[in-house]
C-alpha positions in Angstrom: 73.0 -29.3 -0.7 69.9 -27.5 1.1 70.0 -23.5 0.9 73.3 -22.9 -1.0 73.1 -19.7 -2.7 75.5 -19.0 -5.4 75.9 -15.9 -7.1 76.2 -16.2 -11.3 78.3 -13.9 -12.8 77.9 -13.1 -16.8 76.3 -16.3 -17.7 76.3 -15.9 -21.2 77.0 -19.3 -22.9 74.3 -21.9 -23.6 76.1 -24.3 -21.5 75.6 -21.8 -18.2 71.6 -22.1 -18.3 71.8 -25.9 -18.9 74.0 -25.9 -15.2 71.4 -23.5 -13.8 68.1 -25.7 -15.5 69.7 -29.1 -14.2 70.6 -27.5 -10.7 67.6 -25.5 -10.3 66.5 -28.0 -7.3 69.7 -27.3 -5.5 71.2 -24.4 -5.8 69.8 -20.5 -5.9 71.3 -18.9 -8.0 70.9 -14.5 -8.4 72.6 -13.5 -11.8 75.0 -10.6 -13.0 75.3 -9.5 -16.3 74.4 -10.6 -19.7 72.5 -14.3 -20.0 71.0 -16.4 -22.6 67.2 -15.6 -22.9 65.7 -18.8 -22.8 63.7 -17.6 -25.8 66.2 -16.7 -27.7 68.7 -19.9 -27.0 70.6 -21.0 -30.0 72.0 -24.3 -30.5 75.5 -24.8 -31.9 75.1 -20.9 -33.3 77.4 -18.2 -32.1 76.5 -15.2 -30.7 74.7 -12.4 -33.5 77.3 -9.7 -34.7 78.3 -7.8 -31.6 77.2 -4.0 -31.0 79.4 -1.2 -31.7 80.3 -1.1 -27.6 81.6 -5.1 -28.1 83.6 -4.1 -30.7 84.9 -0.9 -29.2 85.7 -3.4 -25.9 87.5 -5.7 -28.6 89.7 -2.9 -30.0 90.9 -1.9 -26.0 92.0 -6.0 -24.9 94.7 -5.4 -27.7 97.2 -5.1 -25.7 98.2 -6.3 -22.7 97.5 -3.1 -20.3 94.2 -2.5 -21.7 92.5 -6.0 -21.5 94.3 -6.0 -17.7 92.1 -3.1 -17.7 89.0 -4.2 -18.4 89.3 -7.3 -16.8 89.3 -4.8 -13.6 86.4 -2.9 -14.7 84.0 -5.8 -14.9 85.0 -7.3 -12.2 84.2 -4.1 -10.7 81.1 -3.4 -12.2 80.2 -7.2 -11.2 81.1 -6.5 -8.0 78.7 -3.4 -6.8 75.6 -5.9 -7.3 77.3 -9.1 -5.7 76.0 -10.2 -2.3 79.4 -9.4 0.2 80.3 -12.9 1.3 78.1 -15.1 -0.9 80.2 -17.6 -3.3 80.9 -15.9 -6.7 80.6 -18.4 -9.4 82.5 -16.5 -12.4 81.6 -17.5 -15.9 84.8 -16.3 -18.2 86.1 -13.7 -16.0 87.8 -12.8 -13.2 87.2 -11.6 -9.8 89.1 -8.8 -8.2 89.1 -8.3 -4.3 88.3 -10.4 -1.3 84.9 -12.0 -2.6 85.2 -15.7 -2.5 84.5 -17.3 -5.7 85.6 -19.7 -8.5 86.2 -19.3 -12.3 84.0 -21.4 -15.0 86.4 -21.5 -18.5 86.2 -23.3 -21.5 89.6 -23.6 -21.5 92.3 -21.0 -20.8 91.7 -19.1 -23.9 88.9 -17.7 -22.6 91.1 -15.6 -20.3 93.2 -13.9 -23.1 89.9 -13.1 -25.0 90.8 -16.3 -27.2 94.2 -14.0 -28.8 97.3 -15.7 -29.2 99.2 -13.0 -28.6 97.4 -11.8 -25.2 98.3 -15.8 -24.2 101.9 -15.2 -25.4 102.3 -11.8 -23.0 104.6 -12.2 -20.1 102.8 -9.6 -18.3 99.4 -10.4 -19.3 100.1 -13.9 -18.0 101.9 -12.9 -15.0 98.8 -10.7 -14.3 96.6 -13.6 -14.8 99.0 -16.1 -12.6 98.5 -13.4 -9.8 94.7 -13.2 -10.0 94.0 -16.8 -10.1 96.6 -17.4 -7.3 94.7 -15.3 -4.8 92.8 -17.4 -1.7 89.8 -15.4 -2.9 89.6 -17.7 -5.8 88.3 -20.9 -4.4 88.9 -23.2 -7.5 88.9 -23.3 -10.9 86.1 -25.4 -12.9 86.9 -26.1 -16.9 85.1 -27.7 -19.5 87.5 -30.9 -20.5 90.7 -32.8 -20.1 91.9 -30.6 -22.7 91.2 -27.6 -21.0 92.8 -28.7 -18.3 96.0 -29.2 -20.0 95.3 -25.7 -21.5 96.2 -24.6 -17.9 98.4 -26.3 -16.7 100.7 -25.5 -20.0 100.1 -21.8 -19.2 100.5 -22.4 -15.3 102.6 -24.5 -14.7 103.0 -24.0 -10.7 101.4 -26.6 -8.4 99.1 -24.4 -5.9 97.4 -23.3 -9.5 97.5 -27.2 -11.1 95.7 -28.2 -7.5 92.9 -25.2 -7.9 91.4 -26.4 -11.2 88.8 -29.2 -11.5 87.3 -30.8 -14.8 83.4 -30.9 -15.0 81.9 -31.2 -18.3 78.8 -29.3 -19.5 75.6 -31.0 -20.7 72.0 -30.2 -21.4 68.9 -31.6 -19.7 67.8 -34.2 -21.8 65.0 -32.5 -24.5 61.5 -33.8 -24.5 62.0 -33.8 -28.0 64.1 -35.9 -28.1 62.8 -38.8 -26.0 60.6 -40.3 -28.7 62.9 -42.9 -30.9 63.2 -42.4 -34.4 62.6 -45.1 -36.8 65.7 -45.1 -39.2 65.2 -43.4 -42.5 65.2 -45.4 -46.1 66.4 -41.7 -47.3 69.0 -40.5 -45.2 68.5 -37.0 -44.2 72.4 -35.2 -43.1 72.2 -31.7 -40.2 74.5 -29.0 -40.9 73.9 -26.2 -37.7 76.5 -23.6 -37.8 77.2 -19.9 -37.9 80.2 -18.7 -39.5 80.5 -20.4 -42.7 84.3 -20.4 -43.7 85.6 -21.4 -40.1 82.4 -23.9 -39.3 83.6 -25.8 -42.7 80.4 -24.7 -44.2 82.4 -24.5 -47.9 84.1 -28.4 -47.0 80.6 -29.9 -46.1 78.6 -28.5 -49.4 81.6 -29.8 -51.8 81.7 -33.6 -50.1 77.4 -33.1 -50.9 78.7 -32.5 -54.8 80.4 -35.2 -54.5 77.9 -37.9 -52.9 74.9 -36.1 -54.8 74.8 -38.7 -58.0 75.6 -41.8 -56.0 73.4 -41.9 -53.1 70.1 -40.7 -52.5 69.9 -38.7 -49.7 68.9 -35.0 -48.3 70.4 -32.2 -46.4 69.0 -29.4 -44.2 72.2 -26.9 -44.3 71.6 -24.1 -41.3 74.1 -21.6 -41.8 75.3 -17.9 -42.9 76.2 -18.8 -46.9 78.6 -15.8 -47.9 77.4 -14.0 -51.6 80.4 -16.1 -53.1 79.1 -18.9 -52.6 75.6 -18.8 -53.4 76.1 -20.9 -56.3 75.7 -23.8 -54.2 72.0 -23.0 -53.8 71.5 -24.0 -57.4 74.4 -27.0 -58.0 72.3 -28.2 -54.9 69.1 -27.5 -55.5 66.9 -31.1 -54.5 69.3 -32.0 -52.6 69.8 -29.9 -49.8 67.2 -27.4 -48.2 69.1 -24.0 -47.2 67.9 -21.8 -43.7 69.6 -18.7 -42.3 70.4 -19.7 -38.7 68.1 -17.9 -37.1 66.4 -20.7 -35.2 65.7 -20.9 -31.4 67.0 -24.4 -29.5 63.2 -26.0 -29.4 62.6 -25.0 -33.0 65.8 -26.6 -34.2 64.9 -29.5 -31.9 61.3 -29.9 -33.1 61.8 -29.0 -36.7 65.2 -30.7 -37.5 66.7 -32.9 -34.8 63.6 -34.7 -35.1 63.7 -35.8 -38.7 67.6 -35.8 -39.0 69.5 -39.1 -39.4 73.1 -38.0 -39.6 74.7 -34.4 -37.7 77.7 -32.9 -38.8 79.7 -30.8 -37.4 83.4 -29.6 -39.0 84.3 -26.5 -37.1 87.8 -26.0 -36.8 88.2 -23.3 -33.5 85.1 -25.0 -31.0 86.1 -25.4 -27.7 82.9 -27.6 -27.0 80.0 -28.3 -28.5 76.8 -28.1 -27.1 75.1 -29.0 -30.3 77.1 -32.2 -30.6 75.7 -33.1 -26.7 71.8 -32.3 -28.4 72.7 -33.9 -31.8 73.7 -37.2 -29.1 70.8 -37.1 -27.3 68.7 -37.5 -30.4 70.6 -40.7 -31.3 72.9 -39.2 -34.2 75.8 -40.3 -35.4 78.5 -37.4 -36.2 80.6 -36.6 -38.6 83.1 -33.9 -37.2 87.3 -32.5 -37.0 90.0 -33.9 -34.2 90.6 -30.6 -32.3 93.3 -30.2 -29.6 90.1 -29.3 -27.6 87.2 -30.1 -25.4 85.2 -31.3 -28.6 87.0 -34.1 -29.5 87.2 -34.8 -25.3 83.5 -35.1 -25.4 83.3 -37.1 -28.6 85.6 -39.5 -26.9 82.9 -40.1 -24.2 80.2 -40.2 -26.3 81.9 -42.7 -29.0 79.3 -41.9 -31.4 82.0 -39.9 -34.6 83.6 -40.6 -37.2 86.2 -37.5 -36.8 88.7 -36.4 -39.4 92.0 -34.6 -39.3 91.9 -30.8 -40.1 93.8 -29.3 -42.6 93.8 -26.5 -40.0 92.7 -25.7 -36.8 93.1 -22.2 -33.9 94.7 -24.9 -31.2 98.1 -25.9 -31.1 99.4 -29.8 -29.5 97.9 -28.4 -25.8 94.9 -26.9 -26.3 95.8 -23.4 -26.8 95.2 -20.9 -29.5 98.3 -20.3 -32.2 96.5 -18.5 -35.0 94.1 -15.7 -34.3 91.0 -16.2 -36.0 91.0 -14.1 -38.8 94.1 -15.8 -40.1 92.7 -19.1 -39.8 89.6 -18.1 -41.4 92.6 -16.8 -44.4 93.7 -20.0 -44.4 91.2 -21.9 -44.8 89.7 -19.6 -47.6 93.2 -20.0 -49.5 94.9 -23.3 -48.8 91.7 -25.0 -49.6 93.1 -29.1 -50.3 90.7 -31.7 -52.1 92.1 -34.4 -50.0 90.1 -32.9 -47.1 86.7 -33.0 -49.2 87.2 -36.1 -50.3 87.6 -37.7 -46.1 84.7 -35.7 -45.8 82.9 -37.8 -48.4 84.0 -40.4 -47.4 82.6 -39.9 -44.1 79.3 -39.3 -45.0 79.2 -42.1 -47.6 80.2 -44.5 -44.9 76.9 -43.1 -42.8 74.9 -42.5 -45.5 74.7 -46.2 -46.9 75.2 -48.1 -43.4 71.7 -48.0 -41.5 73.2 -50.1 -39.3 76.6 -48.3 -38.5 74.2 -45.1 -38.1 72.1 -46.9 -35.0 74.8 -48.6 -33.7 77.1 -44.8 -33.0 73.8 -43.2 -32.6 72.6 -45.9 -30.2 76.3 -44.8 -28.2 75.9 -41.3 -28.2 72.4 -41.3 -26.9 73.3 -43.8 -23.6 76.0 -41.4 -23.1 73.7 -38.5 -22.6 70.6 -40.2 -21.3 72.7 -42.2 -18.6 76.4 -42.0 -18.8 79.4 -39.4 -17.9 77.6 -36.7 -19.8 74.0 -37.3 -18.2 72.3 -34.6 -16.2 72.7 -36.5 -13.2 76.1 -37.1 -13.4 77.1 -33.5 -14.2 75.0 -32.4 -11.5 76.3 -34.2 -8.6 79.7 -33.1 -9.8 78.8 -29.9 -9.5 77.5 -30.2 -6.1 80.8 -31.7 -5.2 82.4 -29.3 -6.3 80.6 -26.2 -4.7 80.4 -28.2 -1.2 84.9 -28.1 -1.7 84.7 -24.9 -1.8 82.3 -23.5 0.5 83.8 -25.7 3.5 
């Protein structure tokens, strides 16, 4: 699609400069707002503790009259540096006024600021039914089949059902990466996360006490480790090699992709999971939790997990959040259950002595990404679909 321009609207998540890389050919794109440095990408990592203005933001979206509120006020801040007429492409907002443009979510979530009770607000909904209603919004692009029920729970109404349109994020396939590994005689297990309780940082380092006197094998843990559990760094000592995760995308890729054999992954609140798309591309199997979400969509396409049932988890039976976080992060701190530990285990026993079960999901995973639904090519002609719809 020759000389489409598309303005890019807060592209903060990884996932937005994988579109823009993969696209780069096609489409020129002018950004708004805060984006991922490419320097400073992080790979399955959350953003860094937000600055006393994102906090102050947090503390007006409370209720339902304030985050209607700023929901206007960055659409018009957005707004005074958009191009008048050029396609908006709107990454976790929305879009106020007559500009044409479409909305880029996760899953619907996103719109309530990921808060329960937001989602639960007549008027906040109402408000949100109105906005996305508007002919000014062209279409509505989400993440997964999940999401997609996420919506059409919340919005039930046809013209809004017709709107939305499922296109699932993936990376360019790493350079890293392209080189096949030889399988390891001493499995090495990946643990990438920040945000140690909810990330199942405490569930992965007990299934490694466990395993750690029946099989030999070693573990790089990249994550925040709370001072209560620092412990671990000594009943683990040998065994697994600890990192703060304050590694960019190609360092993790060079450094620990390469020499990984087995990536695990036990959040319970991801939407997606860009690390588990990177983890597939360098032929890993996973080990990870069945979420009501876009994760467990994509793990279905790549066919490449072994995935467990939570004890817990932020999504209720479509897709949308029923806890807020802090009280999932409670629970899982408190209603800690062995059981869970020990399907962890048995998990990562399963990989851990199987070389071949470990190339053959690997093997999957990597097809998937290098060829499949989740290739670069695929995702990008989807997109081009999708922005010729809506421009003509």
């Amino acid at each position: 699609m020759p000389g489409l321009n598309v303005t890019l609207s807060l592209p903060g998540h990884p996932a937005m400069a994988e579109m823009r890389n993969i696209l780069s050919g096609d489409v020129a794109y002018s950004v708004l707002g805060a984006q991922v440095p490419e320097a400073g990408n992080r790979a399955g990592v959350a953003m860094r503790a937000v600055p006393f203005a994102s906090r102050l933001a947090a503390q007006v979206r409370r209720s339902s009259l304030g985050a209607i509120s700023y929901q206007r006020l960055r659409s018009g801040i957005m707004l005074r540096s958009a191009s008048r007429g050029r396609l908006i492409h709107c990454c976790s907002h929305l879009i106020y006024g007559d500009s044409p443009w479409i909305g880029d979510y996760e899953n619907v979530n996103v719109l309530g600021f990921y808060s329960p009770r937001l989602l639960s607000n007549a008027r906040f909904v109402e408000h949100l039914r109105m906005t996305l209603s508007q002919p000014s919004c062209r279409a509505i692009r989400v993440w997964s089949d999940s999401a997609r029920q996420s919506f059409c729970k919340l919005f039930p109404e046809a013209r809004l059902n017709d709107k939305v349109r499922v296109i699932y994020p993936t990376l360019a396939f790493p350079a890293e990466a392209q080189p096949i590994r030889k399988p390891s005689t001493k499995p090495r297990l990946l643990f990438v996360a920040r945000g140690f309780w909810v990330k199942g940082g405490a569930l992965f380092l007990e299934a490694v006490k466990k395993l750690k006197n029946e099989f030999d094998f070693r573990a790089d843990f990249i994550c925040d480790l709370p001072p209560e559990c620092r412990h671990y760094r000594e009943e683990l000592a040998g065994i697994v090699d600890f990192y703060e995760p304050n590694f960019s995308r190609q360092e993790l890729f060079a450094r620990f992709y390469s020499r990984a054999d087995i990536f695990v992954m036990l959040g319970m609140a991801d939407s997606y999971g860009l690390a588990l798309l990177e983890a597939s591309a360098f032929g890993l199997p996973i080990v990870a939790m069945r979420l009501n979400s876009g994760l467990s969509d994509l793990l279905r396409l790549t066919n490449n997990a072994i995935q467990l049932e939570p004890d817990h988890q932020i999504f209720d039976e479509f897709g949308i959040h029923h806890l807020e976080p802090a009280e999932l992060v409670r629970r899982i701190r408190v209603e800690r259950r062995a059981s869970l530990v020990d399907r962890v285990a048995s998990a990562l026993e399963e990989l851990i002595s199987d070389r071949d079960r470990r190339a053959e999901l690997g093997s999957r995973g990597r097809t998937v990404i290098l060829e499949g639904s989740l290739s670069a090519a695929a995702m990008r002609g989807s997109m081009l679909e999708f922005y010729s719809t809506v421009t003509n």
